[in-house]
C-alpha positions as CSV (number, residue, x, y, z in Angstrom):
1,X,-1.9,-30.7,-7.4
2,X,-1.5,-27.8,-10.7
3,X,-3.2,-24.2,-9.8
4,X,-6.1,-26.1,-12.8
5,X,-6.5,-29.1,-10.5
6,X,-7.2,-26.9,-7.6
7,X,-9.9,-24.7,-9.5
8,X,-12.0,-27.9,-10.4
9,X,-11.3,-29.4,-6.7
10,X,-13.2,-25.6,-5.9
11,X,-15.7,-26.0,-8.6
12,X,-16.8,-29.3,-7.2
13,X,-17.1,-27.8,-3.5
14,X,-19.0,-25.4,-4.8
15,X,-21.3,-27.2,-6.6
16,X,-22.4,-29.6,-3.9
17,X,-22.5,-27.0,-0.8
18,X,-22.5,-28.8,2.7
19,X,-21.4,-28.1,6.1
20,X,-17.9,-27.4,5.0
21,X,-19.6,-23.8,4.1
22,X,-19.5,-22.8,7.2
23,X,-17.9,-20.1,8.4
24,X,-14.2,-21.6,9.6
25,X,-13.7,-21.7,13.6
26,X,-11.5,-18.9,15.5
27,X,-8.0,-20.0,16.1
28,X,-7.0,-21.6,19.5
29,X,-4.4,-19.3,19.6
30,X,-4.1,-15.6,18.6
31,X,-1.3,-13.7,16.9
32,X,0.9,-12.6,20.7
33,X,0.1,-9.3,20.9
34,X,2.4,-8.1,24.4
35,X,0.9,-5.5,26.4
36,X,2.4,-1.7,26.0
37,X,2.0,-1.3,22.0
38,X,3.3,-1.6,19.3
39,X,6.0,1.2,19.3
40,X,6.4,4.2,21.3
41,X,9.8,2.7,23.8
42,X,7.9,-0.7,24.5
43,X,10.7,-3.4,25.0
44,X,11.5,-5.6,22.3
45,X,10.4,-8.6,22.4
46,X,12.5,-12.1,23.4
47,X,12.5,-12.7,19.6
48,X,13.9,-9.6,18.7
49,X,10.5,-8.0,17.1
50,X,9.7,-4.6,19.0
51,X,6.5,-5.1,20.8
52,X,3.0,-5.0,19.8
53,X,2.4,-7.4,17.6
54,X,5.5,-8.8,16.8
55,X,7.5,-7.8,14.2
56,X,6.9,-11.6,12.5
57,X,3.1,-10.8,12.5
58,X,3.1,-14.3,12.8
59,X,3.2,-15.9,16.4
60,X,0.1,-17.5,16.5
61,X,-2.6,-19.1,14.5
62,X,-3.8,-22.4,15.2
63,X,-1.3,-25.2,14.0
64,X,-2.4,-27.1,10.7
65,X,-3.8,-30.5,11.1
66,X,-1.2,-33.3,11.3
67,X,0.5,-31.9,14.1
68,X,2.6,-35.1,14.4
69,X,4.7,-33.5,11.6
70,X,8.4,-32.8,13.0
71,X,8.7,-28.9,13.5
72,X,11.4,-27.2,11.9
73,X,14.5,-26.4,14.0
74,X,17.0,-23.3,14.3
75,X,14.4,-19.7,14.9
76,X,17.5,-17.7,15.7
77,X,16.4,-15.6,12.1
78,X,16.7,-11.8,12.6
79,X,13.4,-10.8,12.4
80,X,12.3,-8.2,9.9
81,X,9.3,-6.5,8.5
82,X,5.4,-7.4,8.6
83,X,3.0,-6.7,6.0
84,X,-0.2,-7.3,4.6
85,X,-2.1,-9.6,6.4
86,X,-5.4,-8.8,4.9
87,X,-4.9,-8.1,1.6
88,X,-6.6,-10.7,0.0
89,X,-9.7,-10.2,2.0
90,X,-10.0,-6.3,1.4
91,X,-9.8,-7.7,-2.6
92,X,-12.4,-10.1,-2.0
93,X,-14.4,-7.3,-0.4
94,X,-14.2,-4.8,-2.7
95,X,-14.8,-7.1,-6.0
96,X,-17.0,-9.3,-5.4
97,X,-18.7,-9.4,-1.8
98,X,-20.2,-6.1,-2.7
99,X,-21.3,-7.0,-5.9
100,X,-23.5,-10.0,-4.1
101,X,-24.7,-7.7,-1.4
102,X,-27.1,-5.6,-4.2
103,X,-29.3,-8.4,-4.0
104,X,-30.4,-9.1,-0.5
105,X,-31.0,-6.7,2.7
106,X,-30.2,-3.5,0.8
107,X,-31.3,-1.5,3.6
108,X,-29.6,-4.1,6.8
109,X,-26.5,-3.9,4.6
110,X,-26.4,-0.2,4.7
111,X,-26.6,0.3,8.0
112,X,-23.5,-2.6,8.7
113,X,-21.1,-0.2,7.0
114,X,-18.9,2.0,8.8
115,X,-18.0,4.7,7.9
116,X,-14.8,7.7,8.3
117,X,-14.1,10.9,6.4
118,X,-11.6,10.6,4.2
119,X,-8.7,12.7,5.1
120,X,-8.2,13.8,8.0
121,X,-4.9,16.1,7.1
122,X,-5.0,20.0,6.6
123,X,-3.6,19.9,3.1
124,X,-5.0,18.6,0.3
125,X,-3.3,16.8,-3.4
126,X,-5.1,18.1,-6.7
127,X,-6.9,15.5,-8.5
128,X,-5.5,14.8,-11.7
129,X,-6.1,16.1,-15.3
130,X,-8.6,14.1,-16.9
131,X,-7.0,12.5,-20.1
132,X,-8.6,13.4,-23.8
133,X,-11.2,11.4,-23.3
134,X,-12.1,12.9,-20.1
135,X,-11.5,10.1,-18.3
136,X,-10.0,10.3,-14.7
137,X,-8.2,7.7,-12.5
138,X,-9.1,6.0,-9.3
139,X,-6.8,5.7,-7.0
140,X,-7.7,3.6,-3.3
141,X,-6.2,2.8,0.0
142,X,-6.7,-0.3,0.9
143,X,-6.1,-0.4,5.2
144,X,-6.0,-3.6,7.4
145,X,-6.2,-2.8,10.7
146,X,-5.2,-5.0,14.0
147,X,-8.0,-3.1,16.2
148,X,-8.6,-5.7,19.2
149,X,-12.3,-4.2,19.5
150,X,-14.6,-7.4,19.2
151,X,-14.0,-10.7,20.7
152,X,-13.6,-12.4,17.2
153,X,-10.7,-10.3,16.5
154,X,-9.0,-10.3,20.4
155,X,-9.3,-14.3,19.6
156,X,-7.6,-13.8,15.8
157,X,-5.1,-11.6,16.7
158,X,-3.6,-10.7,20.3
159,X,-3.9,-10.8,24.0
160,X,-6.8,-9.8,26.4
161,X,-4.5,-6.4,28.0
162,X,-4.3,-5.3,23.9
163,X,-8.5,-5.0,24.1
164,X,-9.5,-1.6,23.2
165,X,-5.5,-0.2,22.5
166,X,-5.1,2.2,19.7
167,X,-5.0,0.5,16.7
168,X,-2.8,0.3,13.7
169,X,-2.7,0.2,10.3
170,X,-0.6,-3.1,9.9
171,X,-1.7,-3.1,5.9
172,X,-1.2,-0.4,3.7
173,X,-1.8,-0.6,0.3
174,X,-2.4,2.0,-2.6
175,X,-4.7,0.1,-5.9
176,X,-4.7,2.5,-8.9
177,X,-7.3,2.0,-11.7
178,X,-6.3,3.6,-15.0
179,X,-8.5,6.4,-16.1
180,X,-9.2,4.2,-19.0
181,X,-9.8,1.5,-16.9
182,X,-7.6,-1.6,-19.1
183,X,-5.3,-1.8,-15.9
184,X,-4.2,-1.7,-12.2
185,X,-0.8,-1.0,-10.4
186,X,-0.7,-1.8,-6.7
187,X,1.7,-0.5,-4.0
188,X,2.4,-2.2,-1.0
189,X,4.1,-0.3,1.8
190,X,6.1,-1.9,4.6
191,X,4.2,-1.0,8.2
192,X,7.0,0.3,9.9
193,X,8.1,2.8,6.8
194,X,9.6,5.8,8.4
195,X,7.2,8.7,7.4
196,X,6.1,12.2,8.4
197,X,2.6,12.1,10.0
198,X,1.2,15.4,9.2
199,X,-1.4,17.4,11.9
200,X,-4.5,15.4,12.2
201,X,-8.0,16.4,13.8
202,X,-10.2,13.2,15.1
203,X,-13.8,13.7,13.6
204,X,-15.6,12.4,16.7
205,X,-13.4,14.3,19.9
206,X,-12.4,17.3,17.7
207,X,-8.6,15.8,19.3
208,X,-5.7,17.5,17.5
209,X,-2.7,15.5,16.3
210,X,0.2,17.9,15.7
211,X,2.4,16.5,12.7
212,X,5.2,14.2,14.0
213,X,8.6,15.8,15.3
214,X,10.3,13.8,12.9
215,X,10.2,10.2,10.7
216,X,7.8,8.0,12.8
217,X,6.2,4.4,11.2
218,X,3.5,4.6,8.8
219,X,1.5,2.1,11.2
220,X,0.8,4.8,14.0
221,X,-1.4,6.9,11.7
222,X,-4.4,4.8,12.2
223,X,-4.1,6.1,16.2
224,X,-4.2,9.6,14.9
225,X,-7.7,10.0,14.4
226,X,-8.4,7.3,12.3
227,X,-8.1,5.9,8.4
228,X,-8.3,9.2,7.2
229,X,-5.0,10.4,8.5
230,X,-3.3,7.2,7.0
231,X,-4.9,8.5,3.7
232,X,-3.4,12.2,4.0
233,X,-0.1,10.8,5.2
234,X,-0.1,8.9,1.8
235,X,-0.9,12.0,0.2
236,X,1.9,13.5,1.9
237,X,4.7,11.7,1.3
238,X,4.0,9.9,-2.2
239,X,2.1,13.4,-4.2
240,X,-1.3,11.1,-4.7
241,X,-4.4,11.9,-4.7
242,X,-6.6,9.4,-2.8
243,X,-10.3,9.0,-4.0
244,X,-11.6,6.0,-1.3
245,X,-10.2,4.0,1.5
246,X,-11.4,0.7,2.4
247,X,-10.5,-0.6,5.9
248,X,-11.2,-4.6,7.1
249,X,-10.0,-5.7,10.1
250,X,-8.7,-9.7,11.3
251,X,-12.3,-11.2,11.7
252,X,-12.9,-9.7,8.0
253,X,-10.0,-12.3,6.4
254,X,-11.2,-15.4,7.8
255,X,-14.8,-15.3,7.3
256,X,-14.2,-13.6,3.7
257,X,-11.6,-16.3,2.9
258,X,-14.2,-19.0,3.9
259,X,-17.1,-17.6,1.8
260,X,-15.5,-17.2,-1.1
261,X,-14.7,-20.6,-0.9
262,X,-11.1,-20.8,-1.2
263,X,-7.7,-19.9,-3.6
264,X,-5.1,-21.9,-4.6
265,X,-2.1,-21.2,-3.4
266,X,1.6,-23.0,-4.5
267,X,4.6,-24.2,-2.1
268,X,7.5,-25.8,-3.8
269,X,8.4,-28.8,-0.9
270,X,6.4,-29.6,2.6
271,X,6.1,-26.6,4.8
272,X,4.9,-26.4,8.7
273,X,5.6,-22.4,9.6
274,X,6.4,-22.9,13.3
275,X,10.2,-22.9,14.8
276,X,11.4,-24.6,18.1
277,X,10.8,-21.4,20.4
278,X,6.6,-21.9,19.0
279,X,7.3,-18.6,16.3
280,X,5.2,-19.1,13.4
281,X,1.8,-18.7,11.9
282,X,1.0,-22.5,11.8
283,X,0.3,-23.1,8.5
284,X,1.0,-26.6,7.2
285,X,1.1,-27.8,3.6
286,X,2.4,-30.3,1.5
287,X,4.3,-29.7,-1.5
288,X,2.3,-28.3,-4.6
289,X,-0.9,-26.4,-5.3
290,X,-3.5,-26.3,-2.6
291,X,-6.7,-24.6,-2.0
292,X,-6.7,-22.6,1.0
293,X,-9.8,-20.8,2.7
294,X,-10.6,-19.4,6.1
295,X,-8.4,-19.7,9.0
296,X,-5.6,-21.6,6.9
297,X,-5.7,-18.7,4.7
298,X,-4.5,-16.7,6.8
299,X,-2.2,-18.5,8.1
300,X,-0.9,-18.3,4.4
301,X,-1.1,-14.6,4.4
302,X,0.8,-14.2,8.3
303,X,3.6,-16.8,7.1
304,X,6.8,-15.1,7.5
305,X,9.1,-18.1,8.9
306,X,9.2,-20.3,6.4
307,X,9.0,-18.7,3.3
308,X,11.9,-17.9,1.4
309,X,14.7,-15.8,3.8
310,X,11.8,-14.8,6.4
311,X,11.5,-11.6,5.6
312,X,8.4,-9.6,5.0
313,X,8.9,-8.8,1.4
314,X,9.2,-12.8,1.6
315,X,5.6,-12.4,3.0
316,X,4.7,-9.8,0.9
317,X,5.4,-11.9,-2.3
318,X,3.4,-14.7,-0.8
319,X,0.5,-12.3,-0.5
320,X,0.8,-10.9,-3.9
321,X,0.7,-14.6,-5.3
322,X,-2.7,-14.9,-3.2
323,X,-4.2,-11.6,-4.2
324,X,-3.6,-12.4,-7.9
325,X,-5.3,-16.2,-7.5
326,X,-8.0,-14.6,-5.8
327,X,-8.2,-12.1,-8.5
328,X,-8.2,-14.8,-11.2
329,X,-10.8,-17.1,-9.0
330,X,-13.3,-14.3,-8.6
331,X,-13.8,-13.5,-11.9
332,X,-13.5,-17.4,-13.5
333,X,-14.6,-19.6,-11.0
334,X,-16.8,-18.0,-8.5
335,X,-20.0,-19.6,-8.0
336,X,-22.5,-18.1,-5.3
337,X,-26.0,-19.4,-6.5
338,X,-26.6,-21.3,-2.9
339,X,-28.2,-18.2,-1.5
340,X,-26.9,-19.3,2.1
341,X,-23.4,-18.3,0.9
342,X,-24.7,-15.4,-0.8
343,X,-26.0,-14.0,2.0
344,X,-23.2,-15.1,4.4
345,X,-21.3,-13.0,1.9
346,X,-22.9,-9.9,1.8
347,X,-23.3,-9.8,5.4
348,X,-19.4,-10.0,6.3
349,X,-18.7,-8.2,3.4
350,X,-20.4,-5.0,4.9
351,X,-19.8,-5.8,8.7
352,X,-15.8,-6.2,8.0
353,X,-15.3,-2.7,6.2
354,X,-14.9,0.9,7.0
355,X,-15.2,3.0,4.4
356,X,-15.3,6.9,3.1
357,X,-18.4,8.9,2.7
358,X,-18.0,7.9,-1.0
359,X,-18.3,4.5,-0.3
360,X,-20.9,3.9,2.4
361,X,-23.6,2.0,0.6
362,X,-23.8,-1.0,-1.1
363,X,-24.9,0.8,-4.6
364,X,-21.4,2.7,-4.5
365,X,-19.5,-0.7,-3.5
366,X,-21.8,-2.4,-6.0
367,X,-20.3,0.0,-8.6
368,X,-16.6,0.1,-7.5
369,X,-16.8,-3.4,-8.0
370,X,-17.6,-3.3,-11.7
371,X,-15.2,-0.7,-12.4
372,X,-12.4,-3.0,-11.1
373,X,-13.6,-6.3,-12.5
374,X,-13.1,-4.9,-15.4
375,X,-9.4,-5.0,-15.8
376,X,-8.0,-8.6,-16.9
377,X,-5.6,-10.4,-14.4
378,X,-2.7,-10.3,-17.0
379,X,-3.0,-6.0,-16.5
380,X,-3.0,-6.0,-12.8
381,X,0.6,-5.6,-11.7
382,X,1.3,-6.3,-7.7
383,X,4.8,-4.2,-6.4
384,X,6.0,-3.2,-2.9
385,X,7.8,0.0,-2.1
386,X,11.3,-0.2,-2.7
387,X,13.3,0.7,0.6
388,X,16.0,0.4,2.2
389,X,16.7,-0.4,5.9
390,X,17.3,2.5,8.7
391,X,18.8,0.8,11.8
392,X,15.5,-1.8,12.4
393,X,13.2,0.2,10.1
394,X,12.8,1.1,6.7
395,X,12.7,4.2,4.3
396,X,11.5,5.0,0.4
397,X,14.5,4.9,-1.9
398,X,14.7,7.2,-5.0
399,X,13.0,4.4,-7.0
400,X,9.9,4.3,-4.8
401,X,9.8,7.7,-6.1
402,X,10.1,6.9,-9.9
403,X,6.9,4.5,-8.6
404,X,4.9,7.1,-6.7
405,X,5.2,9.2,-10.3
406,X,4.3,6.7,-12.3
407,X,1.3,6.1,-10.5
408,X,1.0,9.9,-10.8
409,X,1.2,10.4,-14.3
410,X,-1.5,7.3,-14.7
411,X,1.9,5.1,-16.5
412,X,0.9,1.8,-16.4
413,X,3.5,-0.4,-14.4
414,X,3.4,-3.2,-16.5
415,X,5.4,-1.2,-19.9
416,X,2.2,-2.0,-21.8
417,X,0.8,1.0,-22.6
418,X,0.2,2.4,-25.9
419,X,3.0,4.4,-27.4
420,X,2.2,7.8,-28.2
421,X,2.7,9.7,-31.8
422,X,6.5,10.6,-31.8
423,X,5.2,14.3,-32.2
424,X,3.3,14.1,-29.0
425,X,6.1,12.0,-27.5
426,X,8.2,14.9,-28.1
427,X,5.9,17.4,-26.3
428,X,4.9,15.1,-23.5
429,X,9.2,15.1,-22.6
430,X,10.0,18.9,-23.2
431,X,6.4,20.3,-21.8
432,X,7.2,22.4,-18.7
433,X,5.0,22.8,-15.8
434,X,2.5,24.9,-16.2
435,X,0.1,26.4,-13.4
436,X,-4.0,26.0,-13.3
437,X,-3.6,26.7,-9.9
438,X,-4.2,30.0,-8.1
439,X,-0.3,31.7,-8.1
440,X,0.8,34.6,-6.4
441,X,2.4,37.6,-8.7
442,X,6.0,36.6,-9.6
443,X,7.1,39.3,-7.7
444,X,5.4,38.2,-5.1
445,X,6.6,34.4,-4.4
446,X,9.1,33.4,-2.0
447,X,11.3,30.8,-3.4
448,X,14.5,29.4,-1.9
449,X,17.3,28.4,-4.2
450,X,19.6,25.1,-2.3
451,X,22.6,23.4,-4.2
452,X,21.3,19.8,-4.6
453,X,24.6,19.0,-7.0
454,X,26.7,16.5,-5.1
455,X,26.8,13.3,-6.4
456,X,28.7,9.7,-5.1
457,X,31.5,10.7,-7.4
458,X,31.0,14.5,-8.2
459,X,31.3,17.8,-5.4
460,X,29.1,20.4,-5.4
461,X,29.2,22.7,-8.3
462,X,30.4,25.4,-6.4
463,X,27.7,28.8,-6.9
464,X,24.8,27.0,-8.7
465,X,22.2,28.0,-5.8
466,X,23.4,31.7,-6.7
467,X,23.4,31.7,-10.1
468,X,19.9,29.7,-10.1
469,X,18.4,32.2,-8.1
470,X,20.2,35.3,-9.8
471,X,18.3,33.8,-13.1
472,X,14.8,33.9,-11.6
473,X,15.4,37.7,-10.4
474,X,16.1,38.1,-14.0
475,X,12.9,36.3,-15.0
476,X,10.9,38.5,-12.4
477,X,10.9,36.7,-9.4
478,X,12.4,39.1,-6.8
479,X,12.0,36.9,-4.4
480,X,14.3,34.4,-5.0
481,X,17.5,33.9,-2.3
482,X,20.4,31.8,-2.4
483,X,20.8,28.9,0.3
484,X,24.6,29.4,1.0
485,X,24.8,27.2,3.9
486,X,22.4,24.2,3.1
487,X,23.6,21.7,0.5
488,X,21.8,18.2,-0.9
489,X,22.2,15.8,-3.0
490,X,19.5,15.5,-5.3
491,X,19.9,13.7,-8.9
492,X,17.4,15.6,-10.6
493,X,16.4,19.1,-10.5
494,X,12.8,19.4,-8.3
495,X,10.7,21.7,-6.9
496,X,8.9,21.2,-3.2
497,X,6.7,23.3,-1.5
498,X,4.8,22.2,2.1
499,X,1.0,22.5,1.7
500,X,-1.5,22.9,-1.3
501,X,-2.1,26.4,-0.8
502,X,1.6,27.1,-2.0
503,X,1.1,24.8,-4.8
504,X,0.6,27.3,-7.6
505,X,3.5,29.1,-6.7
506,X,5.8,26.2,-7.0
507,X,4.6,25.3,-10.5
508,X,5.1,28.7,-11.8
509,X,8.6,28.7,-10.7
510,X,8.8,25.7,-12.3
511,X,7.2,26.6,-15.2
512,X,9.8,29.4,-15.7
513,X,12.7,27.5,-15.8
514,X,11.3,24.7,-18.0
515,X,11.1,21.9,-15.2
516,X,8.9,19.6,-15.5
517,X,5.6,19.0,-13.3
518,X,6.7,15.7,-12.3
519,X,9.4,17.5,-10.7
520,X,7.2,19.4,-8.3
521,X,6.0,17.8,-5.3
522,X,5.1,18.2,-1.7
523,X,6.4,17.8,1.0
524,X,7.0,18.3,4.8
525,X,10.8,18.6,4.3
526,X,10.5,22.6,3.5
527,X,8.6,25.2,5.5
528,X,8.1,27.3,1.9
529,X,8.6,26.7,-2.0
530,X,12.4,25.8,-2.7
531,X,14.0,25.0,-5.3
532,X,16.9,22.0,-5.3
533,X,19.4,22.6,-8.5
534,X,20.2,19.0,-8.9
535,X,23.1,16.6,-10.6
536,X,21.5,17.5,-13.8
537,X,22.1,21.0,-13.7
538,X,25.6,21.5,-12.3
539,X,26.1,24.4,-15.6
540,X,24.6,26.8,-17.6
541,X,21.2,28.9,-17.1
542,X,19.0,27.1,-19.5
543,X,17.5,23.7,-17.8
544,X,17.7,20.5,-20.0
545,X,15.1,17.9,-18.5
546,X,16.5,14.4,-18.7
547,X,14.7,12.1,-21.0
548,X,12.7,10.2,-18.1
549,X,12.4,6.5,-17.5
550,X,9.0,5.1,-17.8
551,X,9.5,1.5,-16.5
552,X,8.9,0.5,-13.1
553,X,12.3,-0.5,-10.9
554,X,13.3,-3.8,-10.4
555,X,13.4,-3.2,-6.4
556,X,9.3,-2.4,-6.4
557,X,9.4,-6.8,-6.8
558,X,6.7,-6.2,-9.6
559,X,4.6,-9.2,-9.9
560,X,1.9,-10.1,-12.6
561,X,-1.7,-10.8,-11.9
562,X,-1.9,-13.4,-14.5
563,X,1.0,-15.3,-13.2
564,X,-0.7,-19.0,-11.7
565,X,2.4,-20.3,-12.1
566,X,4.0,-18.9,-9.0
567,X,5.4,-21.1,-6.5
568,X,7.0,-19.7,-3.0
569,X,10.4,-21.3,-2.3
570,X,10.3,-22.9,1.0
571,X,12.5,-22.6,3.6
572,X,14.7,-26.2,4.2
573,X,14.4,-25.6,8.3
574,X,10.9,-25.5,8.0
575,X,10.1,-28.5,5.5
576,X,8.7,-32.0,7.0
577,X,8.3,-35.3,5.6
């Protein structure tokens, strides 16, 4: 069946609504969710994931109909990451459940949102500039969380022991809306991404959360007070400034999957996602284009064995494909005139999500649905975080940081945006930093100078911190010192101070030399401003910015919102006949 076979089969089911609108039944078996956590020394588990919910995200789900199939054999695959389970859900949520919620219980619907400050951190990331036009991006964290606090979600997703444990935020993913609102980049970020948690305070206990003594996974932020410290550890590590969060938990997928009535989703040969030691989501499907809703969608959105080489950016592509159908569905196909449905909608819509202040009615959902709707599929552009592994977890690379400034510097990720004038070209790549923020006298800032100048093929230049910070006393910044013992390796020449108070400070430093603002950035690496002199300064007193690379890296996986012809390539061990 073609992805245009599978819209009419969904046009047809919704124009003749019957008892297949029903919300879809609670699996028979929930994703194995072993008793002790997630992290935090728990014993790996016998497949090799390290407790909690297993590494596969996977090991449940009721298996699809037609059990008789053969089940694949081998299941000796190392396992990797998990991530995303409820994407698509949190999409449907945010475009189009709220959008059909304005029109029925305004008040009830109110009252079923939740709702969480938004950050939760001690420091703060300045908004950015409006553009000419005054327009401003949007930039939202979209959270799935595996809280096991309702029977519907203890029966989706784990064991009884796991009722009540701290939960964690399994799905992290970062939607930016242009300030001119023609498109929308999307980062994904793996769950166990080694990260500093910085000091959080829980809004309901007043319980502190010091900042983590060291690189702990993303995931454990939820525990830390709530969403709100995920949002300011994004903040923290990527330099963003977060206007919402939107939070849904397992429950949320399945009966927003079933309401919207399905999206079709593409395997290229017969696939059954369970091994011979019972790993697997469960998810059975012929070859070709299917529509999926309910509990089969998220078996789609768990899959990890099966797909491709099993890992999670396996999964994560899978999920991508489904956000971008969903995407595509909501704004061609959906059809929500039987006011049963309607209703069915709005009411999981606003029971599934926990949101900011910002968001906490259905008028402000209403309206962050329109603003998103209005972007075409073809400018939405899906990535994941380029990393790299760390023993069994993962890290940002140097191109997650080329994507954490594109995002910044509102570049769309797709190449597509207009080319500015050559003239203002020219002054958008030799424009320095300048400060709007609150700096301390030159005199007056404290700025340490490290040699970042080693290379894979090139030493340190020997004396650059010195001479670096021997130009800056000359420029009037007597508090400049030389690093003589620290050295790093650093391609390009940046700036990094800890919180926002010291913010100002760091761009006038920069500012002085002629570095960029991209350049300066926070973070919980440095206990005051500091200056690295990197690979492409290793001579000379006058800085030279590089001419910077606007595109997005191959390793973020980008993948296009308009793109219904994506198929995922199925594993052979888990194919039937």
């Amino acid at each position: 069946m073609t992805q245009r076979a599978a819209r009419e089969t969904l046009r047809d089911e919704r124009r003749d609504p019957g008892p297949d609108d029903d919300p879809a039944g609670a699996p028979a078996d929930g994703d194995e969710h072993p008793a002790g956590g997630d992290d935090g020394g728990a014993a790996p588990s016998p497949d090799g994931d390290d407790g909690g919910i297993p590494a596969s995200g996977e090991d449940g789900g009721t298996p699809a109909s037609g059990g008789d199939a053969p089940g694949p054999g081998g299941g000796g695959r190392r396992p990797r990451r998990r991530m995303f389970r409820w994407v698509a859900a949190v999409l449907a949520l945010v475009l189009f459940g709220a959008a059909g919620a304005g029109y029925v219980y305004y008040r009830h619907l109110n009252g079923n949102i939740k709702q969480n400050p938004l950050n939760l951190g001690d420091t703060k990331v300045a908004k950015p500039t409006p553009n000419a036009a005054g327009q401003t991006p949007l930039n939202i964290l979209l959270i799935g969380s595996d809280a096991r606090d309702s029977k519907e979600n203890q029966d989706l997703g784990g064991a009884r022991e796991t009722f009540g444990s701290t939960p964690l935020a399994d799905v992290q993913m970062l939607l930016h809306l242009s300030a001119d609102r023609t498109n929308m980049s999307v980062i994904s970020m793996p769950r166990d991404t080694l990260v500093q948690i910085p000091k959080c305070t829980d809004p309901e206990d007043g319980t502190v959360y010091e900042a983590s003594n060291g690189r702990t996974m993303t995931n454990q932020s939820l525990g830390h007070g709530g969403p709100g410290c995920t949002v300011a550890t994004w903040q923290e590590l990527t330099g963003i400034h977060i206007d919402h969060f939107v939070m849904v938990d397992f429950a949320g997928v399945v009966a927003m999957a079933d309401a919207v009535g399905g999206v079709p989703v593409c395997v290229d040969a017969n696939i059954l996602s369970r091994d011979s030691r019972g790993h697997g989501s469960g998810l059975k499907l012929p070859e070709g284009t299917h529509p999926v809703k309910g509990e089969q969608a998220l078996q789609w959105l768990r899959t990890r064995y099966g797909f491709e080489d099993g890992s999670d950016l396996a999964r994560a592509k899978a999920q991508h494909m489904y956000m971008n159908s969903l995407a595509r569905e909501l704004r061609e196909n959906a059809d929500l005139s039987n006011p049963n449905k309607l209703r069915r909608l709005a009411e999981e819509a606003t029971r599934a999500l926990t949101v900011d202040p910002g968001l906490d009615t259905v008028k402000k959902l209403y309206d962050l649905s329109n603003e998103l709707r209005r972007v075409d599929p073809e400018r939405i552009t899906m990535t994941t975080m380029p990393n790299r592994y760390v023993g069994a977890r993962v890290e940002p690379t140097e191109d997650a940081e080329q994507l954490f400034r594109l995002v910044r510097e509102d570049i769309a990720l797709d190449g597509r945006d207009e080319k500015p004038a050559p003239a203002a070209e020219a002054a958008r790549e030799e424009k320095p930093a300048v400060s709007a923020e609150p700096a301390a006298r030159d005199d007056r800032i404290a700025v340490r100078v490290v040699n970042g100048t080693r290379t894979d093929t090139l030493g340190l230049a020997s004396g650059r911190a010195g001479t670096v910070a021997g130009l800056l006393r000359e420029k009037g910044f007597t508090g400049a010192t030389a690093d003589t013992v620290g050295a790093l390796s650093e391609p390009l020449t940046l700036v990094r101070y800890p919180s926002a108070d010291l913010r100002g400070d760091a761009l006038r430093i920069a500012g002085a030399l002629g570095v960029p603002e991209s350049a300066v950035r926070q973070s919980t690496d440095v206990s005051g401003v500091t200056l690295v002199v990197g690979a492409d300064w290793r001579e000379g007193t006058a800085y030279e910015a590089p001419e910077q690379d606007d595109t997005t890296p191959e390793s973020a996986r980008a993948l296009n919102g308009a793109d219904d012809s994506a198929c995922m390539e199925v594993d052979p061990a888990y194919t039937w006949s």
